[in-house]
N, C-alpha and C positions, 0 to 999 in steps of 0.2 A: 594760576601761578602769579598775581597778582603782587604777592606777597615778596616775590625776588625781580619781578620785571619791573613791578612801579616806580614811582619817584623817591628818593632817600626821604626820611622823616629827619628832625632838625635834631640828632637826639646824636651819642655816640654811632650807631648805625650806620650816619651819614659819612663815617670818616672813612671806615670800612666800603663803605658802597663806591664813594668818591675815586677813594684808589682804585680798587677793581676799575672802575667804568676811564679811569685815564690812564692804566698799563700803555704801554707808548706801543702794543703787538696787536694785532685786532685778537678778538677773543668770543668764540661763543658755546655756549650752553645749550642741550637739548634735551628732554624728558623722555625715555623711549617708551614710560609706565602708561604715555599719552598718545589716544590714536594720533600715528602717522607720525612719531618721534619729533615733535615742532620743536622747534626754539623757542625758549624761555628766557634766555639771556642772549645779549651784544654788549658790548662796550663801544667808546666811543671812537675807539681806532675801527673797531668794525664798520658803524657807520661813514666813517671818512672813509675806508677804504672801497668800498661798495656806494655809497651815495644812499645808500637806504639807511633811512632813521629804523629807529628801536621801533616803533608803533610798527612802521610797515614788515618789519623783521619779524617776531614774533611775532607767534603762533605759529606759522609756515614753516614747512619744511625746508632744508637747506637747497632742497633742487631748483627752487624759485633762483639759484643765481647760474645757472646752468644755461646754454645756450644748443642751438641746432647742432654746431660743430663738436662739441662738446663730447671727448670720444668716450662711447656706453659700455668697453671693458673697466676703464678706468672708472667710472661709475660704477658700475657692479662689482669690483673689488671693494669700494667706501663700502655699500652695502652688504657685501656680505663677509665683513669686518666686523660693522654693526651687528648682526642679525650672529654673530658667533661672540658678542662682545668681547673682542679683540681689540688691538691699538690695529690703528692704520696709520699709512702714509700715502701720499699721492700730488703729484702736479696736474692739476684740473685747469680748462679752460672755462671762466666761470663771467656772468656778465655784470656790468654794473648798471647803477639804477636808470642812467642816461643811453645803456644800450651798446655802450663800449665794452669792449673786451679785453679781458685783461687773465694773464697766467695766475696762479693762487696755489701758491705749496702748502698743504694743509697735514696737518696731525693731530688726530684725534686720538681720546684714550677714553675706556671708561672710568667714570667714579664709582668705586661699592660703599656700601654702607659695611657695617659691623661680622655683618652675618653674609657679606662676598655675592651680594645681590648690587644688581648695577642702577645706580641711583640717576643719574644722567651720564651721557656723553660730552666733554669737554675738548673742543679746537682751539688750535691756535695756528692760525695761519702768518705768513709774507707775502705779499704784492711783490712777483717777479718782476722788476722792467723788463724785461725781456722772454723768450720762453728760455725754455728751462737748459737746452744746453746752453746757453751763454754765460749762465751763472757760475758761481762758483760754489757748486754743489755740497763737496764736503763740507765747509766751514760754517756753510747756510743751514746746511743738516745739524751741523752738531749744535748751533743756538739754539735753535729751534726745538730741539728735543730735550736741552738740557734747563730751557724756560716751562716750556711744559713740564717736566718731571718737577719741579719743584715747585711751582704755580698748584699743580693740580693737587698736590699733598695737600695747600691750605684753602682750595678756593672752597673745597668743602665743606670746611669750617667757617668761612663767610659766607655759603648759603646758608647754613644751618642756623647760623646767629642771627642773620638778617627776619629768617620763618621765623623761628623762635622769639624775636620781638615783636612777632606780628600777635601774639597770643598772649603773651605775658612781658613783664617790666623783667628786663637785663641791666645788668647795670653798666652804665657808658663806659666805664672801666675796662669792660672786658671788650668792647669793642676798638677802643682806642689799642688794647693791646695787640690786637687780632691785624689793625691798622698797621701798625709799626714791621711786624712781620710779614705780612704780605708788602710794605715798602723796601724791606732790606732786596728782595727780591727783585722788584722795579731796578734798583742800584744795581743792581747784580749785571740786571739786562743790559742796562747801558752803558755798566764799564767794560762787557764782552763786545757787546754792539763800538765804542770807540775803541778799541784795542788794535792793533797789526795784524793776527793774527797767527803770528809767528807761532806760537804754541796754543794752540787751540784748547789743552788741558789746562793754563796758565792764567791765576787773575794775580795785578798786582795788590799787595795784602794791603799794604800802606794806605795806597789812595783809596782802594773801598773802604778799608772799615772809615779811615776820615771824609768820606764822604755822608755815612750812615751819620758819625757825629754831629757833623756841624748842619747836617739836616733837621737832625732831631732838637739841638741845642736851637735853630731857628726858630723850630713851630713848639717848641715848650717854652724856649725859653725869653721869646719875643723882642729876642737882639739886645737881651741885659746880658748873656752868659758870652764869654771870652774860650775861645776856644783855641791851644797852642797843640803847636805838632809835634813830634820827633819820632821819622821816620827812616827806617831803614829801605830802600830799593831792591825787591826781591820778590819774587813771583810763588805760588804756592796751589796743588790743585782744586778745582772748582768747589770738589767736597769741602776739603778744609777752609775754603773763603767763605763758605753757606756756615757752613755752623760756627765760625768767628765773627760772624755777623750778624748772627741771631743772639750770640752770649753778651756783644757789645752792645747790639742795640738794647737790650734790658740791663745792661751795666749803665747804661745812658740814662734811660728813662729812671731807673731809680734812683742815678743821684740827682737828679732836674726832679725828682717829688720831694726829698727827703733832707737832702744836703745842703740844701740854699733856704730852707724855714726862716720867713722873718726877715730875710736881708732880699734887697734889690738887687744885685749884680753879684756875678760869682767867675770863677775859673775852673775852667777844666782842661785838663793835659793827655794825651791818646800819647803812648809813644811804643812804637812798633820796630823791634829789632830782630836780630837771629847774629847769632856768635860762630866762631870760626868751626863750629859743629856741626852747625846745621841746625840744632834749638831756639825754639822761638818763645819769644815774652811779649804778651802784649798786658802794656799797663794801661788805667783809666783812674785817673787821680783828681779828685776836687779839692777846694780849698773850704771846703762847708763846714757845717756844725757836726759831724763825724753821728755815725749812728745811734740810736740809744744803748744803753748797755745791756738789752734781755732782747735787743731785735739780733735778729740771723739771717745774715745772706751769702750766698742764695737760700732759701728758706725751701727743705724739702716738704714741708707742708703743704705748698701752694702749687700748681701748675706750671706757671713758668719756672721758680725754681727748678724742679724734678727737672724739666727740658735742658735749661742750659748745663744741669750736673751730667745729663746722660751724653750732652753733643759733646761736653767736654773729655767723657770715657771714650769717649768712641773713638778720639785723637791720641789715647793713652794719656791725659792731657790732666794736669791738675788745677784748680781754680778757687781762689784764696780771695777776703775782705779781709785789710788791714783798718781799722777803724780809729781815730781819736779828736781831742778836742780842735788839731788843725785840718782837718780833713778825711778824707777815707780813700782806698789806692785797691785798687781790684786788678787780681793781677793772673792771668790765664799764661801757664807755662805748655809747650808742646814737644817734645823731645823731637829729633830729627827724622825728617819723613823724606820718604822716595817722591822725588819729582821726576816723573816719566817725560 
């Protein structure tokens, strides 16, 4: 497994790999096709969290972080999760590489491939300070299961890309893409992660997706692109902040490919409202050289298109390119939804 555990190559690959391996959640990978279902994958919260680097993690099976005390029902529930490829969950006392102990709320789930055959096993754990009644359980549960459901939808798509370069030329493109959504994700984590918690089903709209922006406008656009706000203060469920932030961040990336041709610095405007209905608008407007006139976007030809047309049905949600010679304005409308 050389091919997902080794070092990133200097290539798109490495963008994709990069991210995965700094998620701010420890995270690990295991093959169960392989005797003794070892570890394939850690990232780099896993190592800090355990003190075992990747080299000494892989291959090994996960019991290596297990200790004497370590109660063997709780064990044998993980295991015979696995062994029915089911999701588990569990608070393990697990050890680290210096011998300390430490709580470890873990969730696992399997990956399938096409045909509902289970391709690896995928965790994501928290380093309890404390054990486990001290914490606050619920809210710690619901992060935790709702980074994993959405993480594990794509990471499988960045093993796949990663093998796949090992055999044949991909083109950077599609990993740089692959990059940018598995990032909206990371964002995701850590505006639940800072939030009060007051509503647990609740992200605010505003500050994520201008978060997704001016990140993306950073690393494309290497601090030439001006980035203005205008947002409304208003909260919306998790769902709907996942798939407005999957349609912005490709509203993003393609006016930073397409919109700015030829010129040095540009502008771009996000402005995020909802009317006394409860309907929401989210615009993304540039001040570029506006599209050509036989291009279409979003473009149901291509892949990403297709995606952001379907997360936009799924909202009941319509999603429009106004295009001309001062610029182009993308504009995602959402009729009023139930906030639980």
């Amino acid at each position: 497994m050389e091919d997902i555990a080794g070092p990133p190559t200097e290539n798109g690959a490495s963008i994709a790999v990069q991210i995965v391996l700094s998620a701010p959640f420890p995270m690990v990978l295991t093959d169960p096709r392989l005797e003794d279902n070892p570890i394939v994958f850690v990232n780099r919260a896993f190592e800090k969290a355990t003190g075992y680097s990747a080299a000494q993690a892989i291959g090994r099976n996960c019991r290596f972080l297990q200790s004497a005390k370590t109660d063997p029902k709780t064990v044998q529930r993980i295991r015979d999760g696995i062994a029915k490829g089911e999701e588990v969950s569990a608070d393990i006392l697990n050890c680290r590489e210096d011998g300390s102990p430490f709580w470890n709320r873990l969730l696992i789930a399997p990956l399938r491939n096409e045909q509902g055959e289970v391709q690896y096993f995928f965790g994501v754990q928290k380093v309890l300070g404390e054990p486990p009644e001290a914490e606050a359980d619920e809210k710690l549960n619901f992060m935790l299961r709702e980074i994993q459901h959405r993480v594990k939808n794509h990471l499988m798509m960045v093993v796949g890309l990663i093998r796949l370069h090992s055999r044949e030329d991909v083109p950077a493109e599609a990993f740089e893409k692959l990059a940018r959504r598995v990032e909206t994700l990371q964002l995701l984590y850590e505006e639940l992660n800072a939030s009060g918690g007051e509503n647990r089903d609740a992200v605010a709209l505003g500050g994520y997706l201008s978060r997704i922006v001016n990140s993306l406008s950073e690393l494309g656009g290497g601090g030439s692109l001006l980035v203005d706000l205008d947002i409304d203060s208003f909260t919306v469920p998790l769902e709907v902040a996942v798939n407005c932030g999957l349609i912005i961040s490709e509203a993003t990336t393609n006016a930073m490919q397409h919109a700015f041709v030829g010129r040095e610095a540009g502008h771009i405007r996000l402005s995020v409202h909802e009317n006394n209905a409860g309907d929401m608008r989210v615009e993304l407007a540039d001040d570029g050289v506006g599209m050509p006139k036989d291009a279409e976007w979003p473009n149901n030809s291509s892949l990403g298109g297709r995606i952001i047309q379907q997360l936009a049905k799924s909202m009941d949600g319509t999603l429009r390119m106004a295009s001309g010679p001062r610029g182009s304005v993308v504009t995602l409308r959402i009729p009023r939804i139930k906030r639980d």
